[in-house]
VOGU-3710 file (C-alpha; in Angstrom, 3 decimals, decimal comma):
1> xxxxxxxxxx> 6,694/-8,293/1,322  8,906/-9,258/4,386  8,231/-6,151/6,439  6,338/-2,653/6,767  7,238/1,018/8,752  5,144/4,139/9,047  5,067/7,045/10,146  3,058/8,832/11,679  1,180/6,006/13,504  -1,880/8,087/13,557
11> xxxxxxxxxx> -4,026/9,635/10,704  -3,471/13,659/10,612  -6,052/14,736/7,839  -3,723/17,285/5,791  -0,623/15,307/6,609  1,827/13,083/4,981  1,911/9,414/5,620  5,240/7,654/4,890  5,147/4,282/4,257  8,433/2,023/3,625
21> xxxxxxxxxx> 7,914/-1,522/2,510  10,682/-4,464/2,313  10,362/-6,927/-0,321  12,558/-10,150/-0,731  11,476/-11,429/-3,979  13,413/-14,283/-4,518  11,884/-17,296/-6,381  9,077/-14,700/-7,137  7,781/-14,804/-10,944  7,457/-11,016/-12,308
31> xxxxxxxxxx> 6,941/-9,541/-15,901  8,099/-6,119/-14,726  5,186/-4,721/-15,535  3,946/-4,944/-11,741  2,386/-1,768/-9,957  2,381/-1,225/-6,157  -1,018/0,245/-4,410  -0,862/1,226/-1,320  -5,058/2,450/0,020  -5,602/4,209/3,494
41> xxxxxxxxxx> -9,214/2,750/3,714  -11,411/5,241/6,031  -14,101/4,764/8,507  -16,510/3,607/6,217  -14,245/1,566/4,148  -14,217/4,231/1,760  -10,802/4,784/-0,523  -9,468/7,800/1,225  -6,182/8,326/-0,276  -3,441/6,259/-2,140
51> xxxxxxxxxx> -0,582/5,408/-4,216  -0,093/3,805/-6,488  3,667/3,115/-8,728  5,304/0,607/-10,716  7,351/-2,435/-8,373  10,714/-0,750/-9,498  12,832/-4,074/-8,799  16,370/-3,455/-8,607  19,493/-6,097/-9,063  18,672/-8,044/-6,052
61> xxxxxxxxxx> 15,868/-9,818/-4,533  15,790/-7,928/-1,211  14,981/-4,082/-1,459  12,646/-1,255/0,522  10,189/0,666/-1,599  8,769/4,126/-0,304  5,634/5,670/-0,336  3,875/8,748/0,588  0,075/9,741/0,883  -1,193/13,538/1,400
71> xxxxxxxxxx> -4,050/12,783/3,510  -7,049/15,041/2,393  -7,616/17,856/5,191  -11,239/16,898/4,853  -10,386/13,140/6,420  -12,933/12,241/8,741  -12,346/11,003/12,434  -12,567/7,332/13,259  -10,353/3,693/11,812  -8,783/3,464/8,596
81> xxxxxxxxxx> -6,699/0,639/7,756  -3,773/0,750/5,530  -4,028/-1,982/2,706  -1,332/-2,718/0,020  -0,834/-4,818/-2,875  0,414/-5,676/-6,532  -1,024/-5,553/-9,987  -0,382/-5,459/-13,511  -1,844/-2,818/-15,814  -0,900/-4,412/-18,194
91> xxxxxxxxxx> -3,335/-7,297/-18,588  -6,592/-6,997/-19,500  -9,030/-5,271/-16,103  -5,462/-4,722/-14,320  -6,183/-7,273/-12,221  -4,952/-7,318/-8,794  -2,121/-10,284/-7,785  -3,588/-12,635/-5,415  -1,468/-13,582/-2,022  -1,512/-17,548/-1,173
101> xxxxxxxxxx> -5,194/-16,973/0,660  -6,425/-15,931/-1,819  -6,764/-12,010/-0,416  -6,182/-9,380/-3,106  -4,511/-6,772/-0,506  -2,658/-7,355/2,261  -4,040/-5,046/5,600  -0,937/-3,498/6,952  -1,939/-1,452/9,764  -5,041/0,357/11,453
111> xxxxx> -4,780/3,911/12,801  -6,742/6,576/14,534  -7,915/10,171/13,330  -8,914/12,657/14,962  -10,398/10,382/18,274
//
């Protein structure tokens, strides 16, 4: 993932979030089988909302994915932080890919609701 957009910046419980991702994959090792998760984490680094789809890699290396998550209307006020990352169903547990730290997700931003 070589880059990240969002909108809206802050959390609006009962709203969309829209969140574009840009992906160079090149030299990258895939089965196809790959999924894309995308968590808004909430104040108590609870699982608030998410999605979750397959990496849908096109002919070339460099592409933008898009996601969107109906935040519940019940969100409460306070941080959440917007995590993503990759995994494969497909193996036993689905286990999640792991980035060159080590890290299982990647934290992509941290917004405000409702403050």
């Amino acid at each position: 993932m070589t880059g990240v957009a969002q909108a809206p910046a802050t959390v609006v419980p009962g709203g969309l979030l829209a969140v574009h991702l840009r992906w160079d994959l090149a030299g990258a090792t895939l089965n196809g089988s790959e999924k894309v998760f995308v968590h808004l984490m909430g104040p108590e680094n609870q699982l608030v909302a998410q999605s979750d789809r397959p990496l849908l890699v096109n002919s070339t290396t460099e592409f933008v994915s898009s996601y969107g998550i109906l935040i519940p209307a019940t969100a409460p006020a306070g941080q959440y932080h917007l995590l993503v990352g990759l995994y494969d169903p497909n193996l036993n547990g689905a286990p999640r890919v792991l980035t060159s730290d080590g890290a299982d997700a990647v934290e992509i931003g941290v917004m405000k609701a409702g403050e």
